[in-house]
VOMIKOL-13121 format. One line per 4 residues: number of its first residue (from 1); their letters; for each residue x, y, z of N, C-alpha, C, O. Coordinates in steps of 0.05 Angstrom, whole numbers. Layout:
<sites>
NUM = A = X/Y/Z/X/Y/Z/X/Y/Z/X/Y/Z  ...
</sites>
This chain:
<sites>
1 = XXXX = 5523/4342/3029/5545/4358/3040/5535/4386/3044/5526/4398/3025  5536/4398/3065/5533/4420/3072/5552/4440/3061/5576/4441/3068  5540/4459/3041/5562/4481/3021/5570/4506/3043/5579/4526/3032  5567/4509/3072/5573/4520/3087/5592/4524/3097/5601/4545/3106
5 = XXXX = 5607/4492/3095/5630/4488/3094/5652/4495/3075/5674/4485/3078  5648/4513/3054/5657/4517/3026/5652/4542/3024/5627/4541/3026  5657/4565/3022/5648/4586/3022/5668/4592/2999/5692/4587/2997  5647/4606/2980/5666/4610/2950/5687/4636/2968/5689/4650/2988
9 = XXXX = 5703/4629/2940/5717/4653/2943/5714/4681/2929/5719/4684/2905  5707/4697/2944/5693/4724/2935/5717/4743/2931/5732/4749/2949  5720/4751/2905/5737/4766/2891/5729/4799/2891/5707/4806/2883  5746/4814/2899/5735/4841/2903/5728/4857/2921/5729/4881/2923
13 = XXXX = 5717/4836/2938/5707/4847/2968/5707/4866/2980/5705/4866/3004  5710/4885/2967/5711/4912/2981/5688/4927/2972/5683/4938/2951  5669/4921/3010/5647/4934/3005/5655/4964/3022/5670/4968/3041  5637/4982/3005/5638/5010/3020/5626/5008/3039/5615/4987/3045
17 = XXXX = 5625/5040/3063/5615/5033/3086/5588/5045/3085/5574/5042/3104  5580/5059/3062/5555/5067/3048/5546/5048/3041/5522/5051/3042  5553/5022/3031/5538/5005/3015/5532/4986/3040/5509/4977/3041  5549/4982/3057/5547/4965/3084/5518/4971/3102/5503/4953/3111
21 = XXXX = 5516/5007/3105/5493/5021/3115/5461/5007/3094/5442/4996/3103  5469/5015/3066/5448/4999/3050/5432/4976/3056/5407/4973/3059  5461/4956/3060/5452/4917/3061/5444/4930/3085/5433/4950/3076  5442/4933/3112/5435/4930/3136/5410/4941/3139/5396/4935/3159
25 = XXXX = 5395/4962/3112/5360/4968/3113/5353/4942/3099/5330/4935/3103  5366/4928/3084/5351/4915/3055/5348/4889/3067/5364/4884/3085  5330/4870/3062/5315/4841/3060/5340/4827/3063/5357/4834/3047  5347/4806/3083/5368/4790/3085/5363/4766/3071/5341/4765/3060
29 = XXXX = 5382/4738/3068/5379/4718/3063/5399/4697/3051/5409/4702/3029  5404/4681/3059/5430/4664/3056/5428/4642/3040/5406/4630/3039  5444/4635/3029/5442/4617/3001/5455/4584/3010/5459/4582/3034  5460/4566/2999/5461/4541/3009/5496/4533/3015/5505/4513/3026
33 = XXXX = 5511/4556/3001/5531/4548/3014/5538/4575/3039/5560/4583/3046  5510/4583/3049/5520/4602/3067/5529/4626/3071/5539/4635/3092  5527/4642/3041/5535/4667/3028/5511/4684/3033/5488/4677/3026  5515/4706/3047/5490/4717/3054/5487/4741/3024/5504/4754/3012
37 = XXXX = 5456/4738/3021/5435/4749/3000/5429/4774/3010/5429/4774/3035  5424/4798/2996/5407/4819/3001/5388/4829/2985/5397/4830/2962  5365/4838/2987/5347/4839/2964/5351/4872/2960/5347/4885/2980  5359/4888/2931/5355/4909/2931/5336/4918/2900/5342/4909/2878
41 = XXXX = 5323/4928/2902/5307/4937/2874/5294/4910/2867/5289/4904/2844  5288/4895/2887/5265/4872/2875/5282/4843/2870/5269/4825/2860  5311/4839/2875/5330/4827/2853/5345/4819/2882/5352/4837/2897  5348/4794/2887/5375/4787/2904/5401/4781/2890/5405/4774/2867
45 = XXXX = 5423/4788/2915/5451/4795/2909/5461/4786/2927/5451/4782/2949  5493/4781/2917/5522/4774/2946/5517/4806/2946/5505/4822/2932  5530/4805/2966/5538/4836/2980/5559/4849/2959/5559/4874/2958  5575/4838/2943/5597/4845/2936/5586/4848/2901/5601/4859/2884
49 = XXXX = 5566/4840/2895/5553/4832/2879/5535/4861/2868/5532/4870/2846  5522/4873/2902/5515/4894/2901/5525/4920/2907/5511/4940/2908  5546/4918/2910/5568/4936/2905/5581/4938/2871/5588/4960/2863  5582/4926/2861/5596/4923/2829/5559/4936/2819/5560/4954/2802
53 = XXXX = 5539/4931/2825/5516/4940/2812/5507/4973/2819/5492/4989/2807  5523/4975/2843/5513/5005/2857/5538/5023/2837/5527/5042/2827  5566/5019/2831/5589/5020/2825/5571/5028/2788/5561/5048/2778  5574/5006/2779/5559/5004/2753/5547/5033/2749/5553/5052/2734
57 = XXXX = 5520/5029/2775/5513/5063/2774/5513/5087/2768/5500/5103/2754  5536/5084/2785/5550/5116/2783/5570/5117/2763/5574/5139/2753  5583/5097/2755/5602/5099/2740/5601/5102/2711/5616/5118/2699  5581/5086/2697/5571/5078/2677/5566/5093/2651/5543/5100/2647
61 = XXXX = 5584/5098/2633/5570/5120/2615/5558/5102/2583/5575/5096/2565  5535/5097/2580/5542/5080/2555/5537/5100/2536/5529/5123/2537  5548/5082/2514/5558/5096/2493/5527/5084/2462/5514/5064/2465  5524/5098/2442/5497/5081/2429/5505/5059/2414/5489/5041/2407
65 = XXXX = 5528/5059/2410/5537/5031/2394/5546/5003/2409/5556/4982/2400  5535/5013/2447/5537/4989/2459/5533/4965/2453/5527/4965/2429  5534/4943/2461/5516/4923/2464/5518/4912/2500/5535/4922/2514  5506/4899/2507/5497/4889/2527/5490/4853/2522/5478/4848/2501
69 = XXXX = 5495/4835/2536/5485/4808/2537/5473/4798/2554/5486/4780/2566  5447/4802/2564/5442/4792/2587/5420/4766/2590/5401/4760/2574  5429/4752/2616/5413/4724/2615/5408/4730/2649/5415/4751/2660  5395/4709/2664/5394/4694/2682/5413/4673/2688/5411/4655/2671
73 = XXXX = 5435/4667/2708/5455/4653/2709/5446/4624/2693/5425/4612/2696  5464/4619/2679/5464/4583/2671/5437/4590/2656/5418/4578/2665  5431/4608/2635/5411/4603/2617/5413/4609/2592/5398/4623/2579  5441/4595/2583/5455/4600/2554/5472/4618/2557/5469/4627/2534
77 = XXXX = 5491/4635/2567/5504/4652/2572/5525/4651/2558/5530/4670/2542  5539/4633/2561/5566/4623/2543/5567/4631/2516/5580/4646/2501  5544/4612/2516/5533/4607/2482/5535/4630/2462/5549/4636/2443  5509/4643/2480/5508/4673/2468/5522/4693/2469/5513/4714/2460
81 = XXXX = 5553/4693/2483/5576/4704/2486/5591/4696/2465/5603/4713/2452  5593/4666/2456/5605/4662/2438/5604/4673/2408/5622/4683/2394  5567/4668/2401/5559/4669/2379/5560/4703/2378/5570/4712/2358  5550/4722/2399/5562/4747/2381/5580/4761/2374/5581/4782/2361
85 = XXXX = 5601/4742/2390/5636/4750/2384/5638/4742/2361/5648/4758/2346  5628/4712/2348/5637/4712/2325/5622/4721/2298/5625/4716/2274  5607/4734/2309/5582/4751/2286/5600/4781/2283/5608/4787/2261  5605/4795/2302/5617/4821/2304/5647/4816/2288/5655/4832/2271
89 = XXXX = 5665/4787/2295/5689/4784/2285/5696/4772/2260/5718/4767/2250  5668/4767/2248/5668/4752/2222/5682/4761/2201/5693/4746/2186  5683/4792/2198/5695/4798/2164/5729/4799/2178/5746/4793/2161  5739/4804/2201/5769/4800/2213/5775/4771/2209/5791/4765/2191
93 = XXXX = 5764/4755/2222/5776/4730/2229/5761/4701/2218/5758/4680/2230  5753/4708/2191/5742/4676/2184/5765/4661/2178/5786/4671/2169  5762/4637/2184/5788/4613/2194/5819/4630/2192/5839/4632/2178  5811/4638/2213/5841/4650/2219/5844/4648/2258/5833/4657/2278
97 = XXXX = 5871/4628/2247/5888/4622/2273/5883/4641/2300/5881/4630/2322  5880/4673/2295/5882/4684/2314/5855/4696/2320/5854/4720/2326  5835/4683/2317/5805/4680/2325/5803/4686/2354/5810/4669/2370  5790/4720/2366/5793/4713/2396/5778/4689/2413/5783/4685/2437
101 = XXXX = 5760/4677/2400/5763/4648/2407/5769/4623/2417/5760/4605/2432  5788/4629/2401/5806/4601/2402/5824/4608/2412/5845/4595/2406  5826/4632/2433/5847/4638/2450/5836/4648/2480/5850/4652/2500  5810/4651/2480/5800/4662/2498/5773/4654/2497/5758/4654/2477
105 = XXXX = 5766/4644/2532/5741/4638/2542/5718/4657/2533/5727/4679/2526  5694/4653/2531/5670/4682/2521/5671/4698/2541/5661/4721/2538  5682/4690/2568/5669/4708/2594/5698/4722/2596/5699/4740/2613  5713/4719/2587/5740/4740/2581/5739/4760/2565/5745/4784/2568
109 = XXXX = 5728/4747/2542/5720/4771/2519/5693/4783/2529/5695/4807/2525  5675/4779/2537/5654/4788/2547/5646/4794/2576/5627/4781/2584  5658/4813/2597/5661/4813/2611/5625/4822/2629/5607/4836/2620  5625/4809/2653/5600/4826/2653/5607/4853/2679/5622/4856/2698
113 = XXXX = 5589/4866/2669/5590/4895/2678/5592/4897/2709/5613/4907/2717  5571/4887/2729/5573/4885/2754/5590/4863/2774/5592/4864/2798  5603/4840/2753/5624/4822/2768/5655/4831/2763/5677/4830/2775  5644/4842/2737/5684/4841/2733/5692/4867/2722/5715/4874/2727
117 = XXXX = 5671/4889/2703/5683/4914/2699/5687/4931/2725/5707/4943/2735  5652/4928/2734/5657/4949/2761/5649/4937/2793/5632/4947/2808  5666/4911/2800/5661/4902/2822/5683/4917/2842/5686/4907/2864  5698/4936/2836/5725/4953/2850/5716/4979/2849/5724/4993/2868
121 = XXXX = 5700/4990/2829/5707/5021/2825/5688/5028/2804/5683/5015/2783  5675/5056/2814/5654/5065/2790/5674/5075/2777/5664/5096/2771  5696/5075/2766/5710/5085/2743/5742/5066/2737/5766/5072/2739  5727/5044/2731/5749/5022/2724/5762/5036/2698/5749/5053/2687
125 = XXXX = 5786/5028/2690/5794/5029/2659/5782/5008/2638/5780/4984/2638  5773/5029/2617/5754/5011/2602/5771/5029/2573/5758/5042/2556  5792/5028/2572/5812/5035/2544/5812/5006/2534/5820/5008/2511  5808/4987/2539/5805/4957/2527/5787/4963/2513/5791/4963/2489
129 = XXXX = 5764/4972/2524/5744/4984/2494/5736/5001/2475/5714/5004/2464  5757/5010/2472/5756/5030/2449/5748/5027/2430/5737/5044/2415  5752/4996/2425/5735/4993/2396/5698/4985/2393/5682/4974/2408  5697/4997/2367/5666/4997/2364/5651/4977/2353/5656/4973/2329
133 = XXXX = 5637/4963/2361/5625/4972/2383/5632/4957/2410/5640/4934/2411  5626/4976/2433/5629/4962/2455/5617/4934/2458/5603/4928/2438  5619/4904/2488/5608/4888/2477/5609/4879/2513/5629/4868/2524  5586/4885/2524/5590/4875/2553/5563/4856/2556/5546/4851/2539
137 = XXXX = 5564/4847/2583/5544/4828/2593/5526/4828/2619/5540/4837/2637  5503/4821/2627/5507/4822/2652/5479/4813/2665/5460/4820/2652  5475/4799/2686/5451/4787/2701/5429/4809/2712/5407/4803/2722  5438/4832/2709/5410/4844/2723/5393/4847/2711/5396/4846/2687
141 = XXXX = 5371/4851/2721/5341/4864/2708/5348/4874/2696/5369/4886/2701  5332/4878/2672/5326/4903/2660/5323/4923/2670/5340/4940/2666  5298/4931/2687/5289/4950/2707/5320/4968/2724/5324/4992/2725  5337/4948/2735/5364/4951/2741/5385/4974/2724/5397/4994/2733
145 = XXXX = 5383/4963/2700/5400/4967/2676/5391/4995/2671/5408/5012/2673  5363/5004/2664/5359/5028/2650/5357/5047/2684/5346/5069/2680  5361/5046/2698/5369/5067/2715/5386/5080/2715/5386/5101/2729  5413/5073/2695/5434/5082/2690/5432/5084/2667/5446/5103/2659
149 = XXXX = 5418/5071/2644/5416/5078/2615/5393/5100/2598/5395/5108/2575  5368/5109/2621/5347/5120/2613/5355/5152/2603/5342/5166/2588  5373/5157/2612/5376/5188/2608/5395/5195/2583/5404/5217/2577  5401/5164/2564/5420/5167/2543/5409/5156/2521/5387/5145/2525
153 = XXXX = 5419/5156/2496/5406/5143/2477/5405/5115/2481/5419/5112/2501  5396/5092/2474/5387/5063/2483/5407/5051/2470/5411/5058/2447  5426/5029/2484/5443/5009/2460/5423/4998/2455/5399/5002/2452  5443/4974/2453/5430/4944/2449/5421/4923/2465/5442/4911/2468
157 = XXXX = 5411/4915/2472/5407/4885/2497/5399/4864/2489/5375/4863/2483  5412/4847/2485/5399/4819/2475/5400/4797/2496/5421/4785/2500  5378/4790/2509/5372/4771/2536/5364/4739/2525/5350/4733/2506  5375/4725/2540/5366/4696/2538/5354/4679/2553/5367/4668/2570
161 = XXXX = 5337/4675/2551/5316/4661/2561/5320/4627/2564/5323/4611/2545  5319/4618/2592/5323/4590/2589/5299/4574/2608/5293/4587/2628  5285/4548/2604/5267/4539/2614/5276/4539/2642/5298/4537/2653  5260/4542/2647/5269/4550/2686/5281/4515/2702/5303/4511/2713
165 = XXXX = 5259/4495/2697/5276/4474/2709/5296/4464/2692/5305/4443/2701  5308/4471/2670/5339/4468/2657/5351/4489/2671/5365/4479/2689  5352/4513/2672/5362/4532/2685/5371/4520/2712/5395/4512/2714  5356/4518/2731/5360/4496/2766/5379/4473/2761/5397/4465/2776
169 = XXXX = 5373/4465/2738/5388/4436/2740/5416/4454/2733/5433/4464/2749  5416/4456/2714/5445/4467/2705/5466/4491/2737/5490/4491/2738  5449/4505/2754/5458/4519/2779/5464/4499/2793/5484/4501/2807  5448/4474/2794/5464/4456/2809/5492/4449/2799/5511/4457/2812
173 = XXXX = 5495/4437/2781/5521/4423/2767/5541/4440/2770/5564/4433/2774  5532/4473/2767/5559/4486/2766/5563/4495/2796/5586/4504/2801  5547/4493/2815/5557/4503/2837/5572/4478/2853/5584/4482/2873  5569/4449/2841/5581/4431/2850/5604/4429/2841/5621/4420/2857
177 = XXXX = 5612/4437/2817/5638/4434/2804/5647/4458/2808/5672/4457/2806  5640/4477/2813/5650/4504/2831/5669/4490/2860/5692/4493/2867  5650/4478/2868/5668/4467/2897/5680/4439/2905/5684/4427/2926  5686/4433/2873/5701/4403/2873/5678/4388/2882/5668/4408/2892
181 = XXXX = 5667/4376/2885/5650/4358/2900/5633/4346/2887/5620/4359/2871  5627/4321/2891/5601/4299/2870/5575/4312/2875/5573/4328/2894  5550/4304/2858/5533/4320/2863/5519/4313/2882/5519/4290/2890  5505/4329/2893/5492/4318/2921/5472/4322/2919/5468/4344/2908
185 = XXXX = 5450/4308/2926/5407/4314/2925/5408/4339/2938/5407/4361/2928  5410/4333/2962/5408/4354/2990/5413/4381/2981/5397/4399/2986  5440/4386/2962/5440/4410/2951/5415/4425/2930/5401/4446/2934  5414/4402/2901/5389/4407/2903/5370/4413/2903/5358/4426/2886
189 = XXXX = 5362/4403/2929/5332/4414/2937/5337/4439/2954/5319/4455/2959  5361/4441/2962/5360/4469/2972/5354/4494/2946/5340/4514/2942  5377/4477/2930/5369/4503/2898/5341/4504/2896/5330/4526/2896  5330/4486/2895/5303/4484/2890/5285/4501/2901/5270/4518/2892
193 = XXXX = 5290/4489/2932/5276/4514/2946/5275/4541/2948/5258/4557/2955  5306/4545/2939/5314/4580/2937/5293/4595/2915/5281/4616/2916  5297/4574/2894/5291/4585/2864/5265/4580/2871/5257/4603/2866  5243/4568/2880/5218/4577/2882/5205/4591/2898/5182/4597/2895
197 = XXXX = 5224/4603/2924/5220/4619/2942/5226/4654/2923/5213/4674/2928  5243/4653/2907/5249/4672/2889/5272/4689/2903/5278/4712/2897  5285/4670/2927/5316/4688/2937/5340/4671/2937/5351/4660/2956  5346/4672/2906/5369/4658/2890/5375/4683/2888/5362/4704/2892
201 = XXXX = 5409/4676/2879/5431/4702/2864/5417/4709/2842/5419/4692/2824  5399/4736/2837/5397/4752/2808/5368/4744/2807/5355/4750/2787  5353/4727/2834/5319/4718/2832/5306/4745/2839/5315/4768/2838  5285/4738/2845/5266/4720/2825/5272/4710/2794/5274/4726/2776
205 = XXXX = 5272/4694/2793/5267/4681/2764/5256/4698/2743/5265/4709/2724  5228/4695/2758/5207/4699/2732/5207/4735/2729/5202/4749/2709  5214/4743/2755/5218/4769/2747/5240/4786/2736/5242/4811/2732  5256/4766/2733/5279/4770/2720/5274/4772/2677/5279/4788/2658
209 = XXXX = 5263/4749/2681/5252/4743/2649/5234/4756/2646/5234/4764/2623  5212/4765/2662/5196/4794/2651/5205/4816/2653/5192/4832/2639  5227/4828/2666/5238/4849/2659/5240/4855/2631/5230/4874/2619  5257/4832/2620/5265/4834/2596/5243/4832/2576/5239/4852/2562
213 = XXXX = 5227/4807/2572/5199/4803/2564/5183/4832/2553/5177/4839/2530  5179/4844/2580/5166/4876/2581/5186/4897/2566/5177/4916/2553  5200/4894/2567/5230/4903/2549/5224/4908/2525/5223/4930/2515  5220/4881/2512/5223/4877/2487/5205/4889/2476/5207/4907/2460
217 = XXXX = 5183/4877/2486/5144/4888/2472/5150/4919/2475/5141/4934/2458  5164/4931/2497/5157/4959/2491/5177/4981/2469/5171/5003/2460  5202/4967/2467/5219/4975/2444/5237/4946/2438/5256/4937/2452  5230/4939/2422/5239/4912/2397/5262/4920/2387/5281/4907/2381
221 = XXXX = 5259/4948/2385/5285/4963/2364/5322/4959/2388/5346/4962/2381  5314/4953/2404/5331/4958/2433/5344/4943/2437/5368/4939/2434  5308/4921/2452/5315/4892/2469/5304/4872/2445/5291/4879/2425  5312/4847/2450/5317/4818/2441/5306/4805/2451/5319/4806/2472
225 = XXXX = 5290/4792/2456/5287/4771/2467/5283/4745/2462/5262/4737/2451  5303/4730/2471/5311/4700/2455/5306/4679/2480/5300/4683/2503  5312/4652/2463/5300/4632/2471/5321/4609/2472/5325/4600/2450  5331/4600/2488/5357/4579/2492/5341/4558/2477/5356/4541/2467
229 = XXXX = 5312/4554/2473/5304/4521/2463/5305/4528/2437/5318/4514/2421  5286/4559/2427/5295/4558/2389/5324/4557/2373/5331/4551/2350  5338/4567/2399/5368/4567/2383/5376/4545/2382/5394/4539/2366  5364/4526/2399/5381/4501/2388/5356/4487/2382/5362/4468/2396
233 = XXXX = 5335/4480/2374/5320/4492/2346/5321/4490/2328/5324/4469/2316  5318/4512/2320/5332/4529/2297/5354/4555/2293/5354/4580/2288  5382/4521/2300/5405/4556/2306/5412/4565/2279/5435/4574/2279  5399/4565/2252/5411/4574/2235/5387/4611/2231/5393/4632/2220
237 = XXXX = 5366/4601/2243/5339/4622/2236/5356/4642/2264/5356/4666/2265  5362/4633/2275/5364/4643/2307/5392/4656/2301/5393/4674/2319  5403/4656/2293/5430/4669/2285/5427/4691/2267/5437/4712/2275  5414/4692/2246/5404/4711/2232/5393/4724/2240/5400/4747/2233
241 = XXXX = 5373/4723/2255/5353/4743/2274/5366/4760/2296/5358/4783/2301  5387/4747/2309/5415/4758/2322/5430/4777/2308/5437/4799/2317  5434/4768/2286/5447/4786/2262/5428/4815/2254/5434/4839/2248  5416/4807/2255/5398/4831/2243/5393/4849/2253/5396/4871/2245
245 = XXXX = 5383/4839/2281/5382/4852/2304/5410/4877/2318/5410/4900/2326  5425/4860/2314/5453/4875/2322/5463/4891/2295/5484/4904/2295  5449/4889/2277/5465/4908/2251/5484/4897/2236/5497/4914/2224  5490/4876/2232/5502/4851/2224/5494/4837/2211/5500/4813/2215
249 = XXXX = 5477/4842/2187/5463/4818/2172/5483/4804/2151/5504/4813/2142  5471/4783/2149/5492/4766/2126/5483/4769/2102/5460/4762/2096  5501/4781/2083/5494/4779/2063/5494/4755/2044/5509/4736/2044  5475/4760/2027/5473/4736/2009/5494/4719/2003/5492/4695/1999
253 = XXXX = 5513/4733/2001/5541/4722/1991/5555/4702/2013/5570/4684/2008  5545/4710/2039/5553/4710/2069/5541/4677/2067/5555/4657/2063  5523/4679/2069/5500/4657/2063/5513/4632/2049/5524/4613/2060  5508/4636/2019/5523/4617/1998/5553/4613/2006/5560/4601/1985
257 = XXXX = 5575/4616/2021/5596/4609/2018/5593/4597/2052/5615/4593/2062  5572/4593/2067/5573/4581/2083/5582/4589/2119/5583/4576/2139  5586/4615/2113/5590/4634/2140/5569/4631/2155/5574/4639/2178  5543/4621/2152/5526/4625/2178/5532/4595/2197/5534/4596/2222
261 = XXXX = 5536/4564/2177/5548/4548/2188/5575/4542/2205/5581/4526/2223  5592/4566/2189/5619/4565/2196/5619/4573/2230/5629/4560/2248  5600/4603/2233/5602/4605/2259/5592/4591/2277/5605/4593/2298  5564/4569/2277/5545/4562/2295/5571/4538/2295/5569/4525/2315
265 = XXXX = 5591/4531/2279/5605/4503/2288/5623/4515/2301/5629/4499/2320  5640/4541/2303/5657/4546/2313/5650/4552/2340/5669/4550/2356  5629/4559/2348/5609/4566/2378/5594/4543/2387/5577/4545/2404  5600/4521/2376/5590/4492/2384/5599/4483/2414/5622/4481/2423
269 = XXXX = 5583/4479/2421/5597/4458/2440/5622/4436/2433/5646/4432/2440  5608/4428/2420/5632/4407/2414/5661/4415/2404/5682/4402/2407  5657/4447/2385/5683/4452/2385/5698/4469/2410/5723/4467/2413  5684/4482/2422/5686/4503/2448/5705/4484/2464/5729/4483/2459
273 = XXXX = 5689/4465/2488/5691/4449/2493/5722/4434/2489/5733/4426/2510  5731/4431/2473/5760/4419/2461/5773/4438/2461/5794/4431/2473  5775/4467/2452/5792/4478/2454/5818/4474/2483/5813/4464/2505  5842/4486/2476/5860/4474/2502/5844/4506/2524/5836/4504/2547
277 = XXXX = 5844/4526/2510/5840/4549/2533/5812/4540/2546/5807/4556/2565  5804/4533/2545/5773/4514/2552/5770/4500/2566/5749/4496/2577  5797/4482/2571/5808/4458/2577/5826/4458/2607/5825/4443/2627  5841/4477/2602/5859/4478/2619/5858/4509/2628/5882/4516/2630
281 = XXXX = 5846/4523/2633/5853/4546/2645/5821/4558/2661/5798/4549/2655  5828/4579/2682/5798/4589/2696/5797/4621/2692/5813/4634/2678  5782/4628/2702/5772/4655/2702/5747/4662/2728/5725/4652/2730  5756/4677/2743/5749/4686/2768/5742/4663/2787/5719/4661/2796
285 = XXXX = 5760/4645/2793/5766/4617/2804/5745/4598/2796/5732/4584/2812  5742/4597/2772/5720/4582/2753/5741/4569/2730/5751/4583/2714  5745/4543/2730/5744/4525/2714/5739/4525/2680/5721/4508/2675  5747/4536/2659/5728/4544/2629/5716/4522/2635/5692/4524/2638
289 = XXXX = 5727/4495/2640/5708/4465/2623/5684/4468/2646/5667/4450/2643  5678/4481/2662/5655/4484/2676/5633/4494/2670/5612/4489/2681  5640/4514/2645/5619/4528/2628/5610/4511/2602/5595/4522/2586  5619/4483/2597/5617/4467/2572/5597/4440/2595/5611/4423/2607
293 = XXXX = 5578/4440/2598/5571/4412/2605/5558/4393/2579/5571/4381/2561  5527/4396/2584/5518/4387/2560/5500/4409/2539/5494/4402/2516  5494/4434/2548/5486/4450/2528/5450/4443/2515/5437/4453/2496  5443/4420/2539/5416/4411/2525/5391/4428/2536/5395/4443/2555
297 = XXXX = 5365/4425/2524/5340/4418/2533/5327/4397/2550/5343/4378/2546  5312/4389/2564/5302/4375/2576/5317/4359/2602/5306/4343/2615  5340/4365/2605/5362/4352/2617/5344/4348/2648/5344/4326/2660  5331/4369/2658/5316/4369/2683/5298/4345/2688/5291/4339/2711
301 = XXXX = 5292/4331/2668/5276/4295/2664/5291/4284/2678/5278/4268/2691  5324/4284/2686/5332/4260/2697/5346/4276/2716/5369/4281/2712  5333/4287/2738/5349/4295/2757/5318/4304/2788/5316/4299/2811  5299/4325/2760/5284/4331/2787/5251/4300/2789/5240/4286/2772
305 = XXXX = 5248/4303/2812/5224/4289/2813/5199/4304/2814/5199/4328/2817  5174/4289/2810/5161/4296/2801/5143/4318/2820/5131/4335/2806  5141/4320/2842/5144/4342/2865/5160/4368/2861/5151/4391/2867  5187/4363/2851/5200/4391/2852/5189/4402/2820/5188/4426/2818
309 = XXXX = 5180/4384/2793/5179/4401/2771/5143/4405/2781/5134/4428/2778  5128/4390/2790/5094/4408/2784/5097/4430/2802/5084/4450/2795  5116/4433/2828/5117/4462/2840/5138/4487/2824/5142/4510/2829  5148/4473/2805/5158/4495/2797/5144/4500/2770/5152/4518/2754
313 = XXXX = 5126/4486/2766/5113/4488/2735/5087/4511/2740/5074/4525/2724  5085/4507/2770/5049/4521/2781/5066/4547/2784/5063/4566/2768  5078/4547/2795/5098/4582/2801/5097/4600/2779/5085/4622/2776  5115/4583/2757/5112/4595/2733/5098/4605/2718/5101/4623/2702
317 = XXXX = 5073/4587/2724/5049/4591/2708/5034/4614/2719/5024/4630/2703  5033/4617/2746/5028/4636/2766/5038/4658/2755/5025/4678/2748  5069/4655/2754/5079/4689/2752/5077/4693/2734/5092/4713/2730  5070/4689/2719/5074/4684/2687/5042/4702/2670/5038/4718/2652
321 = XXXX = 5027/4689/2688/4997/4703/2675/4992/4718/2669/4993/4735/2687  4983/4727/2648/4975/4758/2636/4996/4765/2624/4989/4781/2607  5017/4764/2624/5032/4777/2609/5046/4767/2581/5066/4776/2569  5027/4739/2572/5041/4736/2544/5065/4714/2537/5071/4704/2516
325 = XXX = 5076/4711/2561/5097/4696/2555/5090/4667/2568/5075/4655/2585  5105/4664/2554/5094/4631/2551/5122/4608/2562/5140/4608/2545  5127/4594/2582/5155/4582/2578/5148/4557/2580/5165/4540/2579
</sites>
């Protein structure tokens, strides 16, 4: 099925006529349901996409007790929305009914910065965050991010890293259940082709994950850099290291009465997933149960063939060289 015929529905749309002048110098390029791409700072975008990032810009004041969450679309995002809501909410809300949780999607409580704080206005109302510490999210580069953060003291950033053909597979599933529709090959291999051409929403890929990568090695104290396969893993080592990282360690006591289990079940899939707000309600014409599929590793074995994973295995390996990281 041709996604041409489907054109999401784009929330916000109000591009300036400065930003209009922008897209019309910058790299064009259209995506498989026909949403046209622009490449700005190395990074493709919707138009509206790059407006909430130009917005971000100017608007932006962070504060040092930020935090930041950032991934590559569909590469644990949820997850890691979940787990540091319930790390930050632990001494408030252990088994208690009014868990924001169990009342609210992660991408409600964790809004990200260029889709939903500032896709309207470099000076949205942000009195919702008054409290400390702040706790936002968001797909751009790194490189992106500190254009607006270099001139202040550094929050926090903790990025997630997901195997690139799990990553593809998983952009498929949700952009099909984005538009009602069974899954289709043809789609696919168009993903496919986007994502190795490197003009997907928030691509290149690999330059997305070295942003952050280069991030980390150059201040650790800052950036994070995590791994969608060790956390599920080892999500009990991987939680703690999260903890630590954010200023949040568990104390011994924390430990022995079973709080590091308590949260990784409460951020489970399997319990997420069931909740009714999960179940029955959306968020920016998104579905919650669309963000619960299967949560695995290797899932890309039964979907791509063996043509689409050795061209995306040589890419990787390609962009990847010299710099240490390994996926």
């Amino acid at each position: 099925m041709d996604l041409k015929e489907r054109p999401l529905n784009v929330r916000g749309d109000k591009i300036s006529e400065e930003t209009k002048s922008l897209i019309s110098s910058l790299p064009s390029d259209a995506d498989g349901q026909g949403k046209k791409l622009c490449k700005y700072q190395g990074c493709w975008y919707y138009y509206n996409t790059l407006q909430g990032v130009l917005n971000f810009h100017r608007g932006f004041q962070p504060q040092d007790t930020d935090i930041i969450l950032a991934s590559f679309p569909k590469s644990g995002t949820t997850w890691l929305k979940a787990l540091t809501v319930a790390l930050l909410e632990r001494s408030k809300h252990r088994s208690s009914d009014d868990h924001p949780l169990l009342s609210d999607n992660p991408h409600g409580i964790v809004p990200f910065l260029e889709i939903d704080v500032y896709i309207e206005s470099s000076s949205p109302d942000l009195s919702k965050f008054s409290s400390f510490p702040r706790l936002f999210s968001t797909h751009m580069p790194l490189h992106t991010m500190q254009e607006t953060l270099k001139d202040s003291s550094p929050c926090k950033i903790v990025y997630m890293c997901r195997y690139a053909k799990d990553t593809l597979i998983s952009w498929w599933f949700f952009v099909c259940a984005m538009h009602k529709i069974e899954l289709d090959k043809s789609i696919l291999e168009y993903i496919h082709k986007s994502f190795c051409s490197g003009a997907i929403y928030y691509g290149p890929f690999w330059e997305h994950v070295l942003s952050y990568w280069r991030g980390s090695l150059e201040d650790p104290n800052h950036v994070l850099f995590m791994r969608y396969e060790e956390m599920k893993a080892e999500p009990r080592d991987q939680i703690k290291r999260l903890a630590d990282f954010l200023g949040c360690s568990f104390t011994k006591e924390e430990e022995d009465n079973g709080f590091v289990e308590e949260i990784l079940d409460l951020c489970s899939l399997r319990n997420l997933s069931c909740l009714e707000v999960n179940k029955t309600r959306r968020i920016n014409n998104v579905d919650h149960k669309d963000y619960f599929r299967k949560w695995e590793v290797g899932d890309w074995k039964n979907y791509l063939t063996p043509e689409m994973e050795n061209k995306i295995d040589m890419i990787i390996q390609e962009k990847l060289q010299g710099s240490g990281l390994k996926l």
